[in-house]
C-alpha positions in Angstrom: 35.6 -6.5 -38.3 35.8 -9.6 -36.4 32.3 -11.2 -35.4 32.1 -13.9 -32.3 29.5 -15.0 -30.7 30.0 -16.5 -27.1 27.5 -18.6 -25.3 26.7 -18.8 -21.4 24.9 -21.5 -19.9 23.9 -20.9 -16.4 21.8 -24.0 -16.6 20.5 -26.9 -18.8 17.3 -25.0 -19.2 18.4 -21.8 -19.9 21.4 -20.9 -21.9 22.5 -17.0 -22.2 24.0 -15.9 -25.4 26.2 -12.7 -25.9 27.4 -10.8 -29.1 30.4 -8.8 -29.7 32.0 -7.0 -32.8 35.3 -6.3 -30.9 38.3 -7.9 -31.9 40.3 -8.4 -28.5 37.4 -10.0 -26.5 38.5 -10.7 -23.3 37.5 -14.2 -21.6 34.3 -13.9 -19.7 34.1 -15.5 -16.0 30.7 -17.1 -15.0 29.4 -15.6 -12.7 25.7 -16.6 -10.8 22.5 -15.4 -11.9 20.4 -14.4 -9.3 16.5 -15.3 -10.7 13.0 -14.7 -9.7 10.3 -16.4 -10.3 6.8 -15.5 -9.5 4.4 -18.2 -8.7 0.9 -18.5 -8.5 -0.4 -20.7 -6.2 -4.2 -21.0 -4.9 -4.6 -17.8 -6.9 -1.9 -15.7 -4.4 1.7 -14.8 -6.1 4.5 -16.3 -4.7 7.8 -15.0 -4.7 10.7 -17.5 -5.2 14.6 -17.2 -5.4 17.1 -19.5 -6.1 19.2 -20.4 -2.9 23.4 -21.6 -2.9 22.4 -25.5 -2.8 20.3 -24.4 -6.3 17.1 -24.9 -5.3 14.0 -22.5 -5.5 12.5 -21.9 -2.3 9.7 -18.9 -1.2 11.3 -15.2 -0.5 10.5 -14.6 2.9 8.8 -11.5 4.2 10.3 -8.7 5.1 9.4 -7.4 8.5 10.2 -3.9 10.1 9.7 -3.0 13.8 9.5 0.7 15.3 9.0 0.8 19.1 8.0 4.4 20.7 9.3 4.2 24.1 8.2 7.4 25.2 4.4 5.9 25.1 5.2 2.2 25.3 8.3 1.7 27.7 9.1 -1.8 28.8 7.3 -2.7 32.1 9.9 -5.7 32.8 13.5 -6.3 31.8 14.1 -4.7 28.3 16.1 -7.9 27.1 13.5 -10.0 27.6 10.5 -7.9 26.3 12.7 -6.9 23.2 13.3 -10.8 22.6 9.1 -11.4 23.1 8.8 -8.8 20.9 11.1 -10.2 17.9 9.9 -13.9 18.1 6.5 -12.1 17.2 7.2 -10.8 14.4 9.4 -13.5 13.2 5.9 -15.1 12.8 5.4 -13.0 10.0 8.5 -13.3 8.3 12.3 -11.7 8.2 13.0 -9.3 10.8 15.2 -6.7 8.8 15.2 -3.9 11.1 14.3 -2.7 14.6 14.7 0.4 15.9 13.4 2.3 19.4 12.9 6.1 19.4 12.8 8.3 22.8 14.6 11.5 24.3 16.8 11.5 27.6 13.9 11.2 29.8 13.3 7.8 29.1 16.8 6.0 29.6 17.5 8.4 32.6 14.0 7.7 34.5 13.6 4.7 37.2 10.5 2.3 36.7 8.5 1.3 40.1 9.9 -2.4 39.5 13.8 -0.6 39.5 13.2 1.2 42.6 11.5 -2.1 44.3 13.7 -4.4 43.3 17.1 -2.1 44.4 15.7 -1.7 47.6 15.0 -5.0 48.5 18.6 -6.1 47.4 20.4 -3.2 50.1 17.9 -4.5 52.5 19.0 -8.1 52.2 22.5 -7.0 52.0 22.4 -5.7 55.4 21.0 -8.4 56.9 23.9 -10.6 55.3 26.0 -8.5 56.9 24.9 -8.4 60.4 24.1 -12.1 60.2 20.5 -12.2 60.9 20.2 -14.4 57.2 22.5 -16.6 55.5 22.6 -17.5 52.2 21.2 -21.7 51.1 24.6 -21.3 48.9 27.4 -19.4 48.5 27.8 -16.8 45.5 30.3 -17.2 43.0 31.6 -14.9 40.6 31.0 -16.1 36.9 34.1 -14.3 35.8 36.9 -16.3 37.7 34.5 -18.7 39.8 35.3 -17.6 43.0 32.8 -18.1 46.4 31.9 -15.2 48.7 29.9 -15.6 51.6 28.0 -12.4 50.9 26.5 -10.4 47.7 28.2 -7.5 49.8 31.9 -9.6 49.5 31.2 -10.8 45.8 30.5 -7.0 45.1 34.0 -5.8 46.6 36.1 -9.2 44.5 34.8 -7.9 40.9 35.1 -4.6 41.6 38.8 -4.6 43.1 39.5 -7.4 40.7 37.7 -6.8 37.5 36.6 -4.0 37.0 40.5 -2.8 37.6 41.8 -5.2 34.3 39.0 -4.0 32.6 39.9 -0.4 33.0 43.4 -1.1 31.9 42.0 -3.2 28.3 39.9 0.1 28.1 43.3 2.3 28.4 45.3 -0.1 26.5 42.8 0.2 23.8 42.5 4.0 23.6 46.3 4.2 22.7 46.0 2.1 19.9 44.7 2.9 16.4 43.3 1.3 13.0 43.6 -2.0 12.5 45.0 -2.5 15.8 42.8 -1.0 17.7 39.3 -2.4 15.7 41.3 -6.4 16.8 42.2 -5.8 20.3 38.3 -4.1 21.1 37.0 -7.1 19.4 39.0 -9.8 21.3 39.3 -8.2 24.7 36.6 -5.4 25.3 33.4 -6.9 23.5 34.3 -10.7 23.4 34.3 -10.8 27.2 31.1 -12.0 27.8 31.4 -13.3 31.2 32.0 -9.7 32.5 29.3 -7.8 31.0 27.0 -10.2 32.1 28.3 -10.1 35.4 28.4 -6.1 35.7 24.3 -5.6 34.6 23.9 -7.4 38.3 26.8 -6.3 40.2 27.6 -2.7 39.1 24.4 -0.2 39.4 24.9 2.4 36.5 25.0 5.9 37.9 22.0 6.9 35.8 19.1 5.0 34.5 19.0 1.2 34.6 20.4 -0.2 31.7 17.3 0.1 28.8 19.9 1.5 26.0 22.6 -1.0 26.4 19.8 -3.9 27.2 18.5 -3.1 23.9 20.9 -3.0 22.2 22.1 -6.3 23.3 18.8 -7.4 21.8 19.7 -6.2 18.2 18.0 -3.4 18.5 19.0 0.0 17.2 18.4 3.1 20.0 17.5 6.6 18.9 18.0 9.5 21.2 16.1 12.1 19.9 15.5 16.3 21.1 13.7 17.2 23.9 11.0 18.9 22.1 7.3 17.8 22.0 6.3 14.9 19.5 10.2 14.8 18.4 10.3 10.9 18.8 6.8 11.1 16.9 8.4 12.6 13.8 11.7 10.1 13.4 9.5 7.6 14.2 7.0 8.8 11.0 10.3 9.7 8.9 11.5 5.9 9.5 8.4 4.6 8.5 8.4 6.3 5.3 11.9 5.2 4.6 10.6 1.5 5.3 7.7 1.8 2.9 10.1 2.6 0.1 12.5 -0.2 0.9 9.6 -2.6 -0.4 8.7 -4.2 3.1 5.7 -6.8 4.2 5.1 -6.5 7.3 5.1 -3.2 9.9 5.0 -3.7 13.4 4.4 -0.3 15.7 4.2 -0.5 19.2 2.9 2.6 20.7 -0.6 3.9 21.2 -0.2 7.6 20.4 -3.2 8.5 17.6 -0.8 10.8 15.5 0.4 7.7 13.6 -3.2 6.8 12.1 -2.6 8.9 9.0 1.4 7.0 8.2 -1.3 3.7 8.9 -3.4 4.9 6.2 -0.9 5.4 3.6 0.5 1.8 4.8 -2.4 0.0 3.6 -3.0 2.0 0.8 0.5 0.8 0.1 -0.7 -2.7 0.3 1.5 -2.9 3.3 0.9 -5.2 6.4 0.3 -3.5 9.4 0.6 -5.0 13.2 0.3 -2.3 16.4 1.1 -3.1 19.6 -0.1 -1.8 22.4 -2.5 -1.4 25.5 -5.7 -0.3 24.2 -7.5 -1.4 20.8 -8.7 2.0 19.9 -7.5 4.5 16.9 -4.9 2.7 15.9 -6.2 -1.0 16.1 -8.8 0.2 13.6 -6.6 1.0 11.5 -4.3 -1.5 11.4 -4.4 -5.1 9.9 -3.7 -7.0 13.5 -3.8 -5.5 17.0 -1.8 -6.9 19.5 -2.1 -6.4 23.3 1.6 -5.5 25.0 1.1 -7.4 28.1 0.9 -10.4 26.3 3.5 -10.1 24.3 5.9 -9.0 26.9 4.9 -12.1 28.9 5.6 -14.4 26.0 2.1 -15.3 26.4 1.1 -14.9 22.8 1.0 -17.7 20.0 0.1 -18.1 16.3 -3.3 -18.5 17.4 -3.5 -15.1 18.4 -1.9 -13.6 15.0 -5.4 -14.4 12.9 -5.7 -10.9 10.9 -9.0 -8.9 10.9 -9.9 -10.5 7.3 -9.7 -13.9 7.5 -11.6 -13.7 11.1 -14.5 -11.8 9.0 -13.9 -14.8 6.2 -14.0 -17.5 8.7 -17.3 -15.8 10.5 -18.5 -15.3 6.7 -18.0 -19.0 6.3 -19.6 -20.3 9.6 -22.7 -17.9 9.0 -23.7 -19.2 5.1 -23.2 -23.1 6.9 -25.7 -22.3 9.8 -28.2 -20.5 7.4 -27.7 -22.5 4.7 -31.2 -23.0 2.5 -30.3 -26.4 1.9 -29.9 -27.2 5.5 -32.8 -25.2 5.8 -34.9 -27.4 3.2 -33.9 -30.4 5.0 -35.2 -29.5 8.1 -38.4 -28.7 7.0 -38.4 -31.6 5.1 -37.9 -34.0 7.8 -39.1 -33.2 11.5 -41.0 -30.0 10.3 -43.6 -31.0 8.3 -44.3 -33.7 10.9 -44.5 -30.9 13.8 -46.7 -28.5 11.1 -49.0 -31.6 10.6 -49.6 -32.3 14.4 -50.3 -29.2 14.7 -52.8 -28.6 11.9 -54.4 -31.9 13.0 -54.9 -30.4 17.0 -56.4 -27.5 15.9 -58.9 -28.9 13.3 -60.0 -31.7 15.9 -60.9 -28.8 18.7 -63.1 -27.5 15.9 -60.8 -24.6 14.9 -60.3 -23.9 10.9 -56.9 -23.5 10.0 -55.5 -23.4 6.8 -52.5 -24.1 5.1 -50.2 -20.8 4.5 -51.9 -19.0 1.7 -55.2 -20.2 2.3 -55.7 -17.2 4.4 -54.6 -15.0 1.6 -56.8 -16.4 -0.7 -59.8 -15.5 1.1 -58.9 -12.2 1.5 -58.1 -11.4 -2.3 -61.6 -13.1 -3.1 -63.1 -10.7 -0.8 -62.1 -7.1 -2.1 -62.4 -8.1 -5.6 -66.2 -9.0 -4.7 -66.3 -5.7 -2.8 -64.6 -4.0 -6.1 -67.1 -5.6 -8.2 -70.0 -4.4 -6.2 -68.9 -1.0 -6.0 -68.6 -1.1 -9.6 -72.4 -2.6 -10.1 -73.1 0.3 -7.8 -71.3 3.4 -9.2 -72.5 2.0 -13.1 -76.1 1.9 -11.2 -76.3 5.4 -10.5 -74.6 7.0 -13.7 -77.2 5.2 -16.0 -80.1 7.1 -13.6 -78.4 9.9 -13.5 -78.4 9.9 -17.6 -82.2 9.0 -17.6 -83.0 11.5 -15.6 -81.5 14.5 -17.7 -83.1 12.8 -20.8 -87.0 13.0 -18.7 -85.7 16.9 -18.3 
């Protein structure tokens, strides 16, 4: 048998070397080497991978977000609080997943702000009709750029327009198939960005407002689950689990329901990172690594100053409390300006004719005092044994 040996080197530093008994060896192809390399730095491990450009940089965390929108629906648009919501946790690291769990109710039921803010736009409507308020400028239509007087007119142009070719790209796409079909959807039906943004304000949806498709225009991924009591409790619990084992950092939960204390528990036992958001820092916030509250990160109002975890604000109070009772600030204070104090003193009180003395004079005295009263007691008890003893001896 024939015996070859081939060598690899994937680097200068770190050559590869492969035996073979087989005769007809075929030509090996270099391929990369993925390599990780753990590093220890100010005594926490770091991960590190090697990126294209061949240089070693620090894995990044991996972050997971599950939002329960039966208990913590989005009080404003959903784009924008889904948006808020990810620049968060991209404080923390990668965000490699984001999912929202609720059943029909949710994405079928109008919020107060829905209800306000439709009425107030037929109201103006009318009064653009009847003349009684003209518009500072003219609408135009972001599709074709056309100016209407009126909302009402600019309404009527996109739907006669439109919404007419886009029902006949929807058609024309139905008949095809494959290859075909996957193109033309991609090129005509979800490239056209100037009309869907157009439609979220011009075309009212016949049920709900939008919160699905709004979503997932933010990235993330919707879940409609059964009407049945704490359904969206168990995917959400079921998703978490199947995060946990993927090997993530971070977990971000926004809800405020109690029943997901115990999948919290198992988190950190996990050594898993833990964020909740929501509107009351209560059950879950003790459990939990960070507790955010939903208002302010809805309203974009939260920074990195905010994200300090429950640790190293116990370190930093830790820290501050050792500086301010230090003993060797301590000593130097009473080195300085209190002995001088402590000797005014002294000297006020022994010129008014008051004796005062110095810490354990006081002490002293008293110890001297009950060992003469021991000693005496003694003298007396010793007293009246030896009469006692005289006295049977005379008997």
């Amino acid at each position: 048998m024939l015996m070859s040996t081939i060598h690899l080197k994937t680097s200068s530093f770190i050559p590869i070397s492969l035996s073979t008994k087989h005769p007809n060896l075929l030509p090996l192809t270099r391929r990369p080497i993925k390599l990780h390399i753990s590093a220890c730095a100010a005594g926490q491990e770091i991960d590190m991978e090697r990126s294209k450009q061949g240089l070693y940089t620090a894995k990044p965390k991996k972050v997971v977000i599950l939002w329960d929108l039966d208990n913590k629906p989005p009080r404003g648009p959903p784009y924008e609080a889904a948006m808020s919501l990810k620049r968060v946790a991209q404080c923390f690291g990668e965000v490699v997943d984001m999912s929202a769990y609720a059943n029909h109710h949710a994405f079928i039921h109008l919020p107060q702000w829905v209800v306000e803010q439709r009425r107030e736009r037929r109201h103006l409507d009318v009064l653009e009709r009847k003349g009684a308020v003209t518009p500072p400028e003219p609408y135009i239509c972001s599709v074709c750029g056309r100016k209407c007087k009126t909302h009402m007119d600019l309404k009527k142009h996109f739907k006669q327009l439109h919404e007419r070719e886009r029902e006949k790209k929807l058609s024309r796409m139905r008949s095809l198939k494959g290859k075909k079909r996957q193109r033309f959807k991609e090129r005509f039906v979800d490239g056209n960005y100037k009309y869907i943004e157009s439609a979220k304000s011009l075309i009212t949806p016949k049920v709900g407002y939008g919160l699905a498709s709004e979503l997932r225009r933010a990235g993330v991924f919707v879940k409609t689950v059964a009407d049945k009591p704490q359904a969206a409790d168990w995917a959400l619990k079921k998703q978490m689990q199947h995060s946990m084992s993927r090997g993530i950092d971070w977990l971000f939960l926004i809800s405020d329901d109690s029943d997901f204390c115990d999948m919290l528990r198992r988190a950190k036992e996990a050594n898993l990172g833990t964020v909740v958001v929501g509107d009351w820092d209560r059950a879950l916030g003790r459990h939990a690594d960070l507790w955010v509250p939903w208002n302010g990160v809805e309203n974009g109002e939260i920074t990195e100053k905010d994200l300090v975890l429950k640790s190293e604000r116990r370190k930093e109070s830790w820290s501050r409390s050792n500086v301010l009772f230090s003993v060797s600030e301590f000593d130097g204070g009473m080195s300085g300006e209190g002995t001088s104090l402590m000797d005014e003193i002294v000297e006020k009180l022994e010129s008014s004719g008051t004796r005062i003395s110095a810490f354990s004079e006081g002490e002293d005295d008293e110890e001297v005092e009950e060992l003469d009263w021991l000693r005496a007691r003694l003298d007396q008890s010793g007293d009246d044994a030896y009469n006692t003893d005289d006295e049977e001896e005379g008997d």
